[in-house]
N, C-alpha and C positions, 0 to 999 in steps of 0.2 A: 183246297187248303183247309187244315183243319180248324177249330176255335179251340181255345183253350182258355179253361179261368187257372190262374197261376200263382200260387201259393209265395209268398216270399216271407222268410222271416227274418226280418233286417233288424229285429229290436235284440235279439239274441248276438251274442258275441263270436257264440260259435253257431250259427244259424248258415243257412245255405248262402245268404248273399255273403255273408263273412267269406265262406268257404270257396265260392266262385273266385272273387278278387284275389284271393290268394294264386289262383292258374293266372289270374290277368284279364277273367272276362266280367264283363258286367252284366248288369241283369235285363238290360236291353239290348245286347247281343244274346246273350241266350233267350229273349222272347222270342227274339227277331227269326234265331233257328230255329225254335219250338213249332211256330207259327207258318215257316213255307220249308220244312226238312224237306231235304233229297229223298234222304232215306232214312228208315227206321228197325229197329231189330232189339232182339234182348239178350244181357250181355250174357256172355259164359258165365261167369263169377258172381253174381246176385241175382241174376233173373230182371232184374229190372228193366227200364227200356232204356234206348238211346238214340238220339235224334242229330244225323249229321245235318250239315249244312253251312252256307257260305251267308255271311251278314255283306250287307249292304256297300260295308267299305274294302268288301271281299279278302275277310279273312274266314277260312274255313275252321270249322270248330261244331266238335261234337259235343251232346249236353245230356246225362244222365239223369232222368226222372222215374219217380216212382208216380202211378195211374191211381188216384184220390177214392176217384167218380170216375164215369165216362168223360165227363169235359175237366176237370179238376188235373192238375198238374202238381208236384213237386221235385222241382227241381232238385238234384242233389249235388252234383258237382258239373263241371265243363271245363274241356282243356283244348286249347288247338292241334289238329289232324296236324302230322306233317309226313 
């Protein structure tokens, strides 16, 4: 399982956790997926990464970030798989 330090910028209006909440997820499901992903890949359309996975209360949900650092994260958007 990886570690990750995870960037959130929640003071911003239009900041990444603004933009989570708008699919419906919070920022502790997307940790939660960041932290034990299935799987990982970078997308077609930005090159960025993407981290599937299933949170705790088993909703599945993939989470777009861009790589800081090697342990640094920022998240950019997440929407649930269906």
């Amino acid at each position: 399982m990886p570690w990750f330090d995870i960037v959130w910028d929640e003071s911003l209006p239009d900041g990444n956790v603004a933009h989570l909440a708008e699919h419906g997820v919070s920022p502790d499901e997307a940790e939660e997926v960041l932290m034990k992903a299935i799987g990982r890949e970078r997308t077609r359309a930005s090159g960025r990464w993407i981290a599937f996975g299933r949170t705790s209360a088993g909703r599945d949900i993939a989470v777009v970030y861009e790589m800081i650092d090697p342990i640094t994260v920022l998240p950019v958007t997440a929407f649930d798989l269906e």
